[in-house]
C-alpha positions in Angstrom: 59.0 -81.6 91.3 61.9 -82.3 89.1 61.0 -86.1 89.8 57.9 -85.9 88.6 59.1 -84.1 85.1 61.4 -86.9 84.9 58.4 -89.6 85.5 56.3 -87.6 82.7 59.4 -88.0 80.3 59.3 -92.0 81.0 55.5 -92.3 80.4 55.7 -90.5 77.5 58.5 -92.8 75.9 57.1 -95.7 76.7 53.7 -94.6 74.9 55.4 -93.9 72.0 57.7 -97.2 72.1 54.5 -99.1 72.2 52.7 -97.3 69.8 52.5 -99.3 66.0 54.1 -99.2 63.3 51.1 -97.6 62.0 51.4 -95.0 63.8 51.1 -91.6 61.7 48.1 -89.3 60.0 46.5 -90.7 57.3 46.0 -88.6 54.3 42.6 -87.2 53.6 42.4 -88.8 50.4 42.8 -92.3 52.0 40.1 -91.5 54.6 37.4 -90.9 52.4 38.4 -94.4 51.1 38.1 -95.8 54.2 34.8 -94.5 54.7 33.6 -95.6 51.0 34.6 -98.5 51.4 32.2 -99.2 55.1 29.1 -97.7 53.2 29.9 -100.4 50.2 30.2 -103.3 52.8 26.5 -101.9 54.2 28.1 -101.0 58.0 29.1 -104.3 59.1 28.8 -104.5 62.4 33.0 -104.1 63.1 33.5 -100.9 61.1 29.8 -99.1 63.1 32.2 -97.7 65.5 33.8 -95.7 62.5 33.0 -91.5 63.0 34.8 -88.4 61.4 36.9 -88.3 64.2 38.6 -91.7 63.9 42.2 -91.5 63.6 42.5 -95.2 61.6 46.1 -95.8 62.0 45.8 -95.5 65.8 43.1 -98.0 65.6 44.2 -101.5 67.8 44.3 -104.1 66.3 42.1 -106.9 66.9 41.4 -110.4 65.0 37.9 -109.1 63.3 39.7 -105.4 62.3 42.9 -104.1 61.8 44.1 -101.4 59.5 47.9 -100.4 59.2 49.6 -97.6 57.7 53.0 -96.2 56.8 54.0 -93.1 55.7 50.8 -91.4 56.1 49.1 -94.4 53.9 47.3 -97.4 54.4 49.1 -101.0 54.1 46.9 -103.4 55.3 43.2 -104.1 55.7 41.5 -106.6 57.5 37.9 -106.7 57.8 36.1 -110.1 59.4 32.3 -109.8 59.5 30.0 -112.9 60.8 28.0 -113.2 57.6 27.2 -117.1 56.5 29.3 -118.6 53.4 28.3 -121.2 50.9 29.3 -123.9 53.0 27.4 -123.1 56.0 24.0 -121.9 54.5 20.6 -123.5 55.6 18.3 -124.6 52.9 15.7 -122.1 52.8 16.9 -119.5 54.7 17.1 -116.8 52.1 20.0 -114.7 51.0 23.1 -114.8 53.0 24.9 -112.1 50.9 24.8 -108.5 51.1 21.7 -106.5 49.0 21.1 -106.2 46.0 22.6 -103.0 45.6 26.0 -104.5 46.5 28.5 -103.5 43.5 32.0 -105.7 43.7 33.0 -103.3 40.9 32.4 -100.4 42.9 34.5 -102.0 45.9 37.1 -102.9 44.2 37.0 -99.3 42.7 37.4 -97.9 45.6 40.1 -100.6 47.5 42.5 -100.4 44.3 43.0 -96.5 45.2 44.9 -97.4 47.8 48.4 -97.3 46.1 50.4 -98.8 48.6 48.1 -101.7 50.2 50.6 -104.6 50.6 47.5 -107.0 52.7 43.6 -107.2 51.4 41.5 -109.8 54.0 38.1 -109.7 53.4 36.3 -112.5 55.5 32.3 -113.6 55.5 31.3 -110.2 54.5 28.5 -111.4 52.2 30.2 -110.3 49.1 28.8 -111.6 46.1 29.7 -111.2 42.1 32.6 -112.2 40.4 36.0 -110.0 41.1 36.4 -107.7 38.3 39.5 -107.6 36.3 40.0 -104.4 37.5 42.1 -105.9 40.4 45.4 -105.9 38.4 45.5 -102.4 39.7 46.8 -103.5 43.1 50.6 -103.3 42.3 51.9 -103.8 45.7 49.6 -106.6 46.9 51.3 -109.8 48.9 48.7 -111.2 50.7 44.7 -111.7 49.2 42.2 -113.4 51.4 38.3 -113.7 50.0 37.5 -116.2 52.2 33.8 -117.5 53.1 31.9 -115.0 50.5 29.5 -115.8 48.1 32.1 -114.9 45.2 31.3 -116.3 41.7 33.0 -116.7 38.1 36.2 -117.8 37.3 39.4 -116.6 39.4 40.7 -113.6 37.2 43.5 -114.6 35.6 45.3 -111.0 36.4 46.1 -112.7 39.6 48.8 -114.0 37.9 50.4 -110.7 37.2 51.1 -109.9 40.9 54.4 -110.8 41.4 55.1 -109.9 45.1 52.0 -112.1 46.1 52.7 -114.5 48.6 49.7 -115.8 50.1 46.1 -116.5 48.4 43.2 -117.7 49.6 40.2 -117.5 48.2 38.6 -120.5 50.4 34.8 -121.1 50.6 32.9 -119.1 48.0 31.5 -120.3 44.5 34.3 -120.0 42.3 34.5 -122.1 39.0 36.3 -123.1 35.8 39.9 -123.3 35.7 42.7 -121.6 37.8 44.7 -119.1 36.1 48.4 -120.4 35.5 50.6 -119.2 39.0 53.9 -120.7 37.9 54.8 -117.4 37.4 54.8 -116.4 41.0 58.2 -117.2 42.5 57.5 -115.6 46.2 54.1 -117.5 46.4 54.2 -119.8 49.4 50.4 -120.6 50.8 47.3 -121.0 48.3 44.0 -122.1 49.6 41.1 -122.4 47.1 39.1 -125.2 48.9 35.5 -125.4 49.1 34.8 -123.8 45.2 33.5 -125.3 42.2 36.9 -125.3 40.5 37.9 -127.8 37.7 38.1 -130.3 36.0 42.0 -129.9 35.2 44.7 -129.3 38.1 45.7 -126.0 38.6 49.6 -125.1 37.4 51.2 -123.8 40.5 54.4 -122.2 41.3 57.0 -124.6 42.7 57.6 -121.9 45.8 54.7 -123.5 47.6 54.7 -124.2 51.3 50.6 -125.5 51.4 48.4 -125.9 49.0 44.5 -126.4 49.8 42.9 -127.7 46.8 39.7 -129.4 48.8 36.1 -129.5 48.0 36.1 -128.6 44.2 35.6 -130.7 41.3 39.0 -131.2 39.5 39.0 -134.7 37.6 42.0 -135.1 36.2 44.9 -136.7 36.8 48.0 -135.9 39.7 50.3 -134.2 38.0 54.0 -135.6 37.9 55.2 -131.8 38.4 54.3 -132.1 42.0 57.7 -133.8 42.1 59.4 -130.4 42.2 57.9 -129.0 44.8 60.9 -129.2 47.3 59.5 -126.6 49.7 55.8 -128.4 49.8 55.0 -129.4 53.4 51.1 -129.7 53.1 49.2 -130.7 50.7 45.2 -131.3 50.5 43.7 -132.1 47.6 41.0 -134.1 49.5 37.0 -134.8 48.0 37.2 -134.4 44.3 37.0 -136.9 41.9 40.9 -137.0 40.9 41.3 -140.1 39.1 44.7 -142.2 37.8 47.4 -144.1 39.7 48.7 -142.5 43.4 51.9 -141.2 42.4 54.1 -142.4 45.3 56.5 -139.4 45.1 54.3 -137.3 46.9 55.2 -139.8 50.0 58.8 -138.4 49.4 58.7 -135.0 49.0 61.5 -133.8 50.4 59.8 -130.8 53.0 55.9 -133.0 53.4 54.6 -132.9 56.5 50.1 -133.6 55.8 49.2 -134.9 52.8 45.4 -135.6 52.7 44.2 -137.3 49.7 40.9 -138.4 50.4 37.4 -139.2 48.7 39.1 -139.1 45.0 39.3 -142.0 42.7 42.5 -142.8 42.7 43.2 -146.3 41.7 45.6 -148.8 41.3 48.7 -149.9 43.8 51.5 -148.5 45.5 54.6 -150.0 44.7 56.0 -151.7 48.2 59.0 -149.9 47.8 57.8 -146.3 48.2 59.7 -144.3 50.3 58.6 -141.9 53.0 59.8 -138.4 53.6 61.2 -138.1 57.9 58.7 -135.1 57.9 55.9 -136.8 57.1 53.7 -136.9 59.9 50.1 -137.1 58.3 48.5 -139.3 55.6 44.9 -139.6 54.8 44.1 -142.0 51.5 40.5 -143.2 52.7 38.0 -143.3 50.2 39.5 -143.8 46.7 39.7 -147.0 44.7 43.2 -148.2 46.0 44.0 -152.1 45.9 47.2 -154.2 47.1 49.0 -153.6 50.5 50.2 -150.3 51.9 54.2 -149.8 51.9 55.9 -150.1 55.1 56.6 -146.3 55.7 53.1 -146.0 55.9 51.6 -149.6 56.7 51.7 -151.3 60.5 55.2 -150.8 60.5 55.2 -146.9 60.5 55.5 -145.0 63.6 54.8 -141.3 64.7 52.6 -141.2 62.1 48.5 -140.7 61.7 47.2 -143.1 58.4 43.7 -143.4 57.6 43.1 -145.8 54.6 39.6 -147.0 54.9 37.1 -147.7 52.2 39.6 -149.0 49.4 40.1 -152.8 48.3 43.7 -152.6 50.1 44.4 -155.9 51.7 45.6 -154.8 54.6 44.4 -153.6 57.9 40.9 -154.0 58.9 39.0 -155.6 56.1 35.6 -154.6 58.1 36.5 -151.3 56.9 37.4 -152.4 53.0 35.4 -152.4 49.5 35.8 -156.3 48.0 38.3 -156.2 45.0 35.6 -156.3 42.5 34.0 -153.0 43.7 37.4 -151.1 43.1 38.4 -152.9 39.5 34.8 -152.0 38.6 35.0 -148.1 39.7 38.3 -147.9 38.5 37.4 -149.2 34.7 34.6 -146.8 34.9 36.4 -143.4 35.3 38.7 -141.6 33.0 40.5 -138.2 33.3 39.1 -135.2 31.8 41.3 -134.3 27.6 43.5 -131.7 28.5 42.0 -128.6 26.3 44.5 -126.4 26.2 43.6 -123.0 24.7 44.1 -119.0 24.9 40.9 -117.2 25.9 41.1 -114.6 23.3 40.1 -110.8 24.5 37.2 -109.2 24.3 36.8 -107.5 21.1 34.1 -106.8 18.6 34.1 -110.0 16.6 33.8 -112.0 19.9 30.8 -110.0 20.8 29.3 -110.6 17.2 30.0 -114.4 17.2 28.5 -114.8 21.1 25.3 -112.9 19.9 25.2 -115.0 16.7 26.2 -118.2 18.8 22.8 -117.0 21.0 20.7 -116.4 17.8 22.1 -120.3 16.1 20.9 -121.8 19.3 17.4 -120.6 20.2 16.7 -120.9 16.3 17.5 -124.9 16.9 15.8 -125.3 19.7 12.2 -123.4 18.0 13.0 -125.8 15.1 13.7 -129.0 17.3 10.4 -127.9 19.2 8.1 -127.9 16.5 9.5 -131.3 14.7 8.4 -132.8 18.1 5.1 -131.3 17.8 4.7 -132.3 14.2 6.0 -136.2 15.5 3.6 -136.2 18.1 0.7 -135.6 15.6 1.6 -138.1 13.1 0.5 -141.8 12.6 3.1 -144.5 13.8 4.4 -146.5 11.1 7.1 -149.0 10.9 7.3 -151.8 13.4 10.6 -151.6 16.0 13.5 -154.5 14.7 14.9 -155.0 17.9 14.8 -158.4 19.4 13.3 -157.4 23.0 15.4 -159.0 25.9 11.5 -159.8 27.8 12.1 -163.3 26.0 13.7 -164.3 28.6 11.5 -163.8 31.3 10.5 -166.0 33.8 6.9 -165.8 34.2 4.5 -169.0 34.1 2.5 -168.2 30.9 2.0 -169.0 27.4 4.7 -168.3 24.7 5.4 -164.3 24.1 2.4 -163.1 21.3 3.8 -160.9 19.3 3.6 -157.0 20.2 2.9 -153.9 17.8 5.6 -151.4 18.1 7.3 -148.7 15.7 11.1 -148.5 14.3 13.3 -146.4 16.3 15.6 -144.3 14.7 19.1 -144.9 14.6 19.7 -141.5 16.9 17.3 -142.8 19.3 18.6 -146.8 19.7 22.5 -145.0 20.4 21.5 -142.1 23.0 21.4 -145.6 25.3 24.6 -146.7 24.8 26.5 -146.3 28.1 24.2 -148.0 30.3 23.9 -151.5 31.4 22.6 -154.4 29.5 18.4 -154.5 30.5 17.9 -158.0 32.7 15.7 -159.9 34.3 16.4 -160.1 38.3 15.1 -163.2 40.2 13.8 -162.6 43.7 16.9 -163.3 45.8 19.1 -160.6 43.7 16.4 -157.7 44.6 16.4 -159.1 48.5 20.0 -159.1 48.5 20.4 -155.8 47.2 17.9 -154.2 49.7 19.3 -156.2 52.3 15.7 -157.8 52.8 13.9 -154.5 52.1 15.5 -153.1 55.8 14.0 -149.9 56.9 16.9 -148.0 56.4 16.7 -148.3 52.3 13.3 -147.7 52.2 12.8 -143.7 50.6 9.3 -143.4 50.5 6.0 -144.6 49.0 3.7 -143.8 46.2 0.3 -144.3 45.7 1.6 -147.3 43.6 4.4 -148.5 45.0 7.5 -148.4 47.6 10.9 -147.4 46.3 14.1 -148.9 48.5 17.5 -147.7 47.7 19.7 -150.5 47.0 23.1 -151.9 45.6 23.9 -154.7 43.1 26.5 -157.0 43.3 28.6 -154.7 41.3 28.2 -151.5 43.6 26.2 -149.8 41.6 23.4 -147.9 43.1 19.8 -148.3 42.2 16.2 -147.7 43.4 14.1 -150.6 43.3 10.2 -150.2 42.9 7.7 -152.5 44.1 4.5 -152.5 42.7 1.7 -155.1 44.1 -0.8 -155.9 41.2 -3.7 -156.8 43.1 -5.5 -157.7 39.7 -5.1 -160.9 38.1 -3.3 -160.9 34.4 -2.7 -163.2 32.0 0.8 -163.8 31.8 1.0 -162.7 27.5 -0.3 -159.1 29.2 2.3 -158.8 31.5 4.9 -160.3 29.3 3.4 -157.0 26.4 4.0 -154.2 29.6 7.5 -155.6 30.2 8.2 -155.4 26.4 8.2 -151.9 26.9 9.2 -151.2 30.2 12.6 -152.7 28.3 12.6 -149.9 25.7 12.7 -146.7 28.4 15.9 -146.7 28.3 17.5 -143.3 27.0 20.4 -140.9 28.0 17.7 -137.8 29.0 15.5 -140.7 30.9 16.4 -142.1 34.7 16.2 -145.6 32.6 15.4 -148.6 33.5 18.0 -151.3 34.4 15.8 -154.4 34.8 13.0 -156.2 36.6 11.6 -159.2 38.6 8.0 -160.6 38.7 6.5 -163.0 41.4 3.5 -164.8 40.7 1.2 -165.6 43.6 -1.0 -168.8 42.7 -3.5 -168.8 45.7 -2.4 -165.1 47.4 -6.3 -163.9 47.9 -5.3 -160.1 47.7 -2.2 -160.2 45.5 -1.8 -161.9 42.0 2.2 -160.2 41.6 4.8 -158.3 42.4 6.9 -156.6 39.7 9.8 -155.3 40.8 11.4 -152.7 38.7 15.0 -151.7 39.2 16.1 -148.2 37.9 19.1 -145.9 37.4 20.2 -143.9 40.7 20.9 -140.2 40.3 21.5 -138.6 43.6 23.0 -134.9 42.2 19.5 -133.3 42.6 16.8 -132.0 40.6 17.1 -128.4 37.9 15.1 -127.0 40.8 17.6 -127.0 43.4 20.3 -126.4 40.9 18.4 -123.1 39.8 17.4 -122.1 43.9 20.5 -123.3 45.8 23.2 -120.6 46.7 26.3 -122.9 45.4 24.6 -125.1 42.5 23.5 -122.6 40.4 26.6 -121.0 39.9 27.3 -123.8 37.7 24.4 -123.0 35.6 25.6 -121.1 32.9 24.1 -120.2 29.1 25.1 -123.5 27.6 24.7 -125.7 30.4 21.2 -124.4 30.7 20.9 -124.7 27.1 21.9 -128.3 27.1 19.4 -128.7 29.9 17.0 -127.8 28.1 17.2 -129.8 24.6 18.3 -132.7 26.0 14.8 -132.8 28.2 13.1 -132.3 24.8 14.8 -135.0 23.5 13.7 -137.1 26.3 10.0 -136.2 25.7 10.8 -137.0 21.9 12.0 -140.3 23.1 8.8 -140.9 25.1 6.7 -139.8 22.3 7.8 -141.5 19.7 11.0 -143.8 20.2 8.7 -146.8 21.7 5.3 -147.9 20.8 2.7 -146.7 22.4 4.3 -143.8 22.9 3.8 -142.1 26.2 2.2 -138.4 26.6 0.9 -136.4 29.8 3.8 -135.8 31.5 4.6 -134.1 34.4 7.5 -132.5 33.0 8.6 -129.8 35.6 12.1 -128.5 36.8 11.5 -130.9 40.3 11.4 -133.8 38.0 14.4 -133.4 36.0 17.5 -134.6 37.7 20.8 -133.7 36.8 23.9 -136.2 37.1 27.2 -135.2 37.9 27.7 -134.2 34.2 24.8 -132.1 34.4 22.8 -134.5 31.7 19.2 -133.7 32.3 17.2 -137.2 33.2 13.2 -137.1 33.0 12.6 -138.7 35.9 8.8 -138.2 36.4 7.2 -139.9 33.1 4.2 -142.5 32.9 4.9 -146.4 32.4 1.6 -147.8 31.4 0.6 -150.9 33.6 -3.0 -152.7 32.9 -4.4 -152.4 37.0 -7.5 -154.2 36.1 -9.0 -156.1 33.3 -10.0 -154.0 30.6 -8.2 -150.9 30.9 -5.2 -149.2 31.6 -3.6 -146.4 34.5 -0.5 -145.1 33.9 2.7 -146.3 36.4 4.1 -143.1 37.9 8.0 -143.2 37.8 8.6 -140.7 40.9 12.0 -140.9 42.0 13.3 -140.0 45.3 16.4 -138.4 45.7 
C-alpha cells in the first residue's frame, strides 16, 4: 500500500514537471478575448475545437496553434489557418480572404487588450485591410508575423515605436509605399517583408540585423552604402526588384554574411578584381542583373565551398551560352536610373489636411470635365493648318513614283513632345524582322487577327517588340502606300502602344499577294487596367491619383488620335482591356484603328490588337 502512495507521489511530479510554462488559469477577461478574437477570424478550422470549457493555457502546443500564458495572462498567440495568399491565388477563383464582414480594426481591437502579449503570429488567415494604427497599443510585443494574408496599405509607421521588437515579418501580403524608418530598433534581428509591393526607395533598417528578406517588391533605388555597418548581417535577400546602380562589393565582406541573393535587379557595372570575400560566405546568387567584366576570385572558378549563380549578365567569364552580349547590358544599363530620394514628413491628420484632400478631389474632377469637353469641342471642329514635320516615310524603300505630297494638320507643340522618349521611327528591311522573330518560329507567334499575325520579337538592341504582318492581297500604287505609311509614322505618343517602324515587300508576279507590310510596335507586357482593377495584388496599387492619371492620360491619347495627325482617327474601342499599363503605370491605348486602303476605292480601318 505504502508503495503504491509513493508511486502516486512520482506520477504526480512528473505531470507537473512536464506541464508548460503556461501552465496556470487564465483570467476571465482574457478569455472572452480569446473567444472574440475566433468569431472575428470566422472559426478557422484550428480554433473549432474551442468550447466554454477550454482551459487555453493547458492547450498543447502544436505548429498550426499555440497559445501561452504567464501569470494568469496570455503571452503568445499563434494561429496558422490554410487560407490562400497573394502569391498563390488562381486567376479567377474568386476571393481568397475572409468576408466581407471581416473588420481588421475590430481584430486588432480586440488582440491589443491583451496587455502582456510578448508574440502575435497570424498566418494565411485571409485577413484583408490595412493594419490600423491602433497597433501602437501593443507595448510588450517582440515578435509580429502577418505572413501570407491579403494585408494592404502602407506598413504603419508605429511599428517603429516598439522597441523590444525583435522579429518582423510581414511576408506575402499586398503591402506598399515606403517602409517606416526601423533604425530605431536596437534588439531587432530578423525582418522579412518579401513578396509586397513595397518601394521605390530602400527601407532604413536597424544595424542589429541578423536576416533581412527584402524579395519580390518593387524598390528601385540604389544599394545603400550603410549596409556596410551591418556587422551582425548573415543573410541577406534583396532578390527580383529592379535595384539599379553599381554592386557594392562590401556586401561580399561583411564581416557575419553567410547567403546573399541578389538576383533579377539591374545592377550594373563591374566588380573590382580585388574584392574580398567574407570566410562565412557560403551562398551568392547575382544572375539576372546587367553585370559586365570578370567575377573576383573569392567568388569566380577559383572559390570553393561555395554555391555562385551568375547567369544572364554580360560577365565574361564562365559559360558564355548562359551570357547577354556586351551591348545588351551597356544598353539596359544607360536606360535605367534610380528613383530622387523625396524625403518628407507625412504631416497628421488634421482639419486643414482634410480640407486640402477634398479641395485636391474637387481641382481634379473639375480638370478632367474641362479637359473632356475641349476634346469634344476639337473633335467637332474643321482641321486647319498643315503638319511642319518632315515625315521619316521619305526614306522608304518601296518601288514607286516620288512621294506626292500628303494633307495633314499642325500638331501642337504639347502633342510633338509627349513622344519624346521613344525611339527614332525606321524603316526595317526584310532580314531585320526575320532576324528578330528568329524566322517567324512558332514559339513567337501570339496569335492572329482577322488582319494579321503578331510574333513577339527582339531587335538587335534587346528591346522587345511585336511585329504585325499584314498580307495586302490588293494591288496599290506605291504613292498610296507611301500616304498610309506617312501616318502610320505619326502614332507615336506617350498614352499610345506607338509605333517603332515598318517593312514593306513588294510581290511583282505573287497571284494572291501584292505586299506584306510589316509593322513593328512597342511591347508592354505589365497587363491591361482590367487586370489591374480585378487582380487580388495589382489593384492594390491603384490608388486615387494613379487612377486619376489613368484616366487623363487615356484622354489624352484619344485627343492625340483625334486631332494630333491628319485624318484623324475616331471609333475606338476604347475599354479598360485595351489600355495597357507599363511598369510606371502610364496608360497606353493599345486598341485604336490605323486606316489601310484593302481595296481600290475605299478604306477599312487596321485594328491595332495587342497581345499581351
Amino acid at each position: 500500500m505504502e508503495t503504491s502512495r509513493v508511486g502516486f507521489c512520482l506520477l504526480l511530479c512528473t505531470i507537473f514537471m512536464v506541464v508548460p510554462v503556461s501552465i496556470g488559469q487564465l483570467t476571465s477577461t482574457e478569455t472572452r478575448l480569446l473567444f472574440q478574437v475566433q468569431k472575428l477570424l470566422e472559426y478557422p478550422e484550428v480554433l473549432q475545437g474551442w468550447t466554454k470549457w477550454t482551459n487555453f493555457c493547458y492547450l498543447p502546443h502544436s505548429p498550426p496553434l499555440k497559445i501561452v500564458c504567464a501569470n494568469s495572462r496570455v503571452t503568445e498567440i499563434t494561429i496558422v489557418g490554410n487560407r490562400s495568399s497573394p502569391a498563390n491565388v488562381v486567376p479567377g477563383s474568386g476571393p481568397q480572404g475572409l468576408s466581407g464582414k471581416f473588420s481588421m480594426d475590430s481584430l486588432f481591437t480586440v488582440l491589443t487588450k491583451f496587455s502582456s502579449l510578448r508574440v502575435l503570429s497570424l498566418v494565411s488567415l485571409g485577413l484583408w485591410g490595412p493594419l490600423p494604427p491602433k497597433i501602437n497599443r501593443f507595448h510588450s510585443l517582440q515578435a509580429l508575423n502577418m505572413t501570407s494574408n491579403f494585408i494592404s496599405g502602407r506598413i504603419p509607421k508605429q511599428i517603429a515605436s516598439f522597441q523590444n521588437l525583435t522579429s518582423l515579418v510581414l511576408a506575402d501580403n499586398l503591402f506598399n509605399g515606403s517602409v517606416p524608418d526601423l533604425t530605431g530598433l536596437p534588439l531587432l534581428k530578423v525582418v522579412n517583408l518579401g513578396g509586397n509591393l513595397l518601394g521605390p526607395q530602400f527601407p532604413s533598417l536597424s544595424q542589429s540585423l541578423v536576416s533581412i528578406t527584402l524579395s519580390n517588391n518593387s524598390f528601385r533605388s540604389q544599394i545603400p552604402s550603410g549596409l556596410k555597418k551591418f556587422n551582425q548581417l548573415q543573410r541577406l535577400d534583396i532578390s527580383s526588384n529592379r535595384l539599379v546602380g553599381p554592386l557594392p562589393s562590401f556586401l561580399f565582406s561583411l564581416a557575419s554574411i553567410q547567403y546573399l541573393n541578389l538576383a533579377q535587379n539591374q545592377l550594373s557595372g563591374a566588380l573590382a578584381s580585388t574584392t574580398a570575400c567574407s570566410n562565412n560566405l557560403s551562398f551568392v546568387d547575382i544572375s539576372n542583373n546587367l553585370l559586365i567584366g570578370k567575377l573576383p576570385s573569392c567568388i569566380g572558378s577559383n572559390s570553393r565551398n561555395k554555391t555562385v549563380i551568375s547567369s544572364w549578365n554580360c560577365l565574361s567569364t564562365g559559360n558564355s551560352n548562359r551570357q547577354h552580349p556586351y551591348s545588351f547590358c551597356n544598353k539596359e544599363a544607360l536606360a535605367v536610373k534610380p528613383v530622387e530620394s523625396k524625403e518628407q514628413e507625412e504631416p497628421g491628420i488634421n482639419l486643414g489636411l482634410i480640407l486640402g484632400i477634398i479641395g485636391g478631389v474637387v481641382a481634379i474632377a473639375g480638370a478632367i470635365a474641362l479637359l473632356m469637353f475641349v476634346i469634344i469641342r476639337r473633335s467637332r471642329t474643321t482641321e486647319d493648318a498643315n503638319y511642319d514635320e518632315r515625315s521619316i516615310v521619305d526614306k522608304m524603300s518601296v518601288r514607286s513614283s516620288p512621294k506626292p505630297p500628303i494633307d495633314s494638320r499642325r500638331v501642337p507643340q504639347t502633342m510633338r513632345s509627349a513622344a519624346i522618349g521613344l525611339p527614332r521611327y525606321r524603316v526595317f528591311s526584310l532580314e531585320e524582322i526575320e532576324d528578330a522573330t528568329n524566322n517567324f518560329n512558332p514559339s513567337n507567334f501570339m496569335g492572329e487577327g482577322s488582319q494579321g499575325q503578331l510574333y513577339k520579337g527582339w531587335l538587335v538592341d534587346g528591346s522587345l517588340v511585336v511585329v504585325k504582318c499584314l498580307k495586302l492581297k490588293q494591288k496599290h500604287a506605291p504613292q498610296n502606300l507611301i500616304q498610309h505609311m506617312e501616318v502610320l509614322s505619326k502614332l507615336r505618343h506617350r498614352h499610345l502602344v506607338s509605333v517603332l517602324g515598318h517593312c514593306i515587300v513588294t510581290y511583282q508576279d505573287h497571284p494572291n499577294v501584292a505586299s506584306t507590310v510589316f509593322v513593328v510596335f512597342e511591347h508592354i507586357s505589365n497587363g491591361s487596367l482590367r487586370e489591374h482593377l480585378t487582380d487580388w495584388k495589382k489593384k492594390e496599387i491603384l490608388k486615387w491619383p494613379q487612377r486619376m492619371a489613368i484616366t487623363i492620360g487615356a484622354a489624352r491619347g484619344v485627343q492625340f488620335l483625334q486631332t494630333g495627325i491628319s485624318p484623324g482617327i475616331y471609333g475606338n474601342d476604347l475599354k479598360i482591356d485595351n489600355i495597357l499599363l507599363d511598369e510606371t503605370l502610364t496608360p497606353k491605348i493599345s486598341n485604336y484603328n490605323i486606316p489601310l486602303p484593302l481595296k481600290t476605292g475605299s478604306e477599312s480601318p487596321l485594328s491595332n490588337r495587342l497581345s499581351r
